[in-house]
C-alpha positions, 0 to 999 in steps of 0.5 A: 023745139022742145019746150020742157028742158027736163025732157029729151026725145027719143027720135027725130019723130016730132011725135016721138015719145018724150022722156024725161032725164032723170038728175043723180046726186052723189053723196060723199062720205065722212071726211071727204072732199067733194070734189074728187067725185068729179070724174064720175060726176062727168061720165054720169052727165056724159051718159045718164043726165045731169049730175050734181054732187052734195055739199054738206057737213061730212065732219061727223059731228051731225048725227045722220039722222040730221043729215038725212033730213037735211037730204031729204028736204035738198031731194024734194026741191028737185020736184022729180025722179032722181037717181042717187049714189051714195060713198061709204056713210053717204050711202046711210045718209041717203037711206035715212033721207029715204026712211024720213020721207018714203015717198021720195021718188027714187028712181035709182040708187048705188051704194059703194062700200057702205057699212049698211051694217055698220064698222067696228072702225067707228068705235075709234072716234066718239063723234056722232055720225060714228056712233050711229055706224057702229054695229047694233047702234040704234040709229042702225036698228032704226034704219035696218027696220024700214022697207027698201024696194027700189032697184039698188046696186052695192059694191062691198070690198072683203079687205076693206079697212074701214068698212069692218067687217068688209061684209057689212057693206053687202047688202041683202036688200040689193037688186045688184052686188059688186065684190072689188078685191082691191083693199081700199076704202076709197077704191070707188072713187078712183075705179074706171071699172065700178064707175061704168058698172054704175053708169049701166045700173043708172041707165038701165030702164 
């Protein structure tokens, strides 16, 4: 038996290789209810490992700078590899998390319409985290400056209402770039579609 429960094996060869299963967390956005990424959480546990989704203060009254590192500190204690998805401004908190302490070791990484470069909708509120995702914001320079390498999957939305412009969420720096044409912010939570496109990139070696 194996004694490493992090681990699985390939086969039913005693001397098969051993592999390790990588853990993914999923990083809701501001305003939302964690729970409701419990339908992806599920399938990933079902077809990737072990999924767990982070808890946190998504009021927009933290700055993301405080956000990221309190991310950071949660990722170090996993001691491991780890994959990562990331909703709306969830996916900001995790490459802040990254730029804090690059050498995390993400495996991994899915960002669902995240404004990477930022919202003229977070002009409508003074709270922090909005202030850092309106275009040309500091923290956004800051964040937009650091290197990324790691294979990344992004899906943006061109009539996305809160995400504007809807190009702001596609990235660049993305190794694999989803357009979904439904004019919903929220339409990664829900889509069976972009779930199993996420689900792919995570399993794929």
């Amino acid at each position: 038996m194996n004694s490493n429960p992090n681990s699985i094996a390939r086969s039913d060869d005693p001397k098969a290789v051993v592999s390790p299963v990588v853990p993914t967390l999923i990083v809701d956005g501001i305003w939302g209810w964690h729970t409701r990424w419990d339908r992806l959480r599920q399938k990933i546990e079902t077809d990737v490992g072990p999924c767990q989704i982070w808890r946190y203060d998504s009021s927009g009254r933290l700055t993301l700078q405080m956000l990221g590192a309190r991310l950071a500190a949660d990722l170090r204690a996993l001691d491991g590899p780890f994959n990562a998805v990331g909703f709306s401004m969830g996916g900001l908190i995790i490459r802040e998390a990254m730029r804090q302490d690059p050498d995390l070791p993400l495996q991994r990484v899915a960002f669902l319409n995240s404004p990477h470069r930022g919202s003229l909708a977070a002009y409508f509120l003074p709270l922090a985290a909005c202030r850092d995702m309106r275009p040309g914001s500091p923290f956004l320079r800051r964040l937009n400056a650091a290197p990324w390498d790691h294979p990344t999957l992004v899906s943006w939305c061109p009539g996305d209402l809160m995400v504007l412009p809807g190009w702001s969420a596609r990235w660049s720096r993305a190794t694999q770039i989803v357009r979904t044409d439904i004019p919903a912010h929220d339409w990664p939570v829900i889509s069976g579609t972009l779930h199993r496109k996420v689900i792919l990139f995570l399993k794929a070696p």
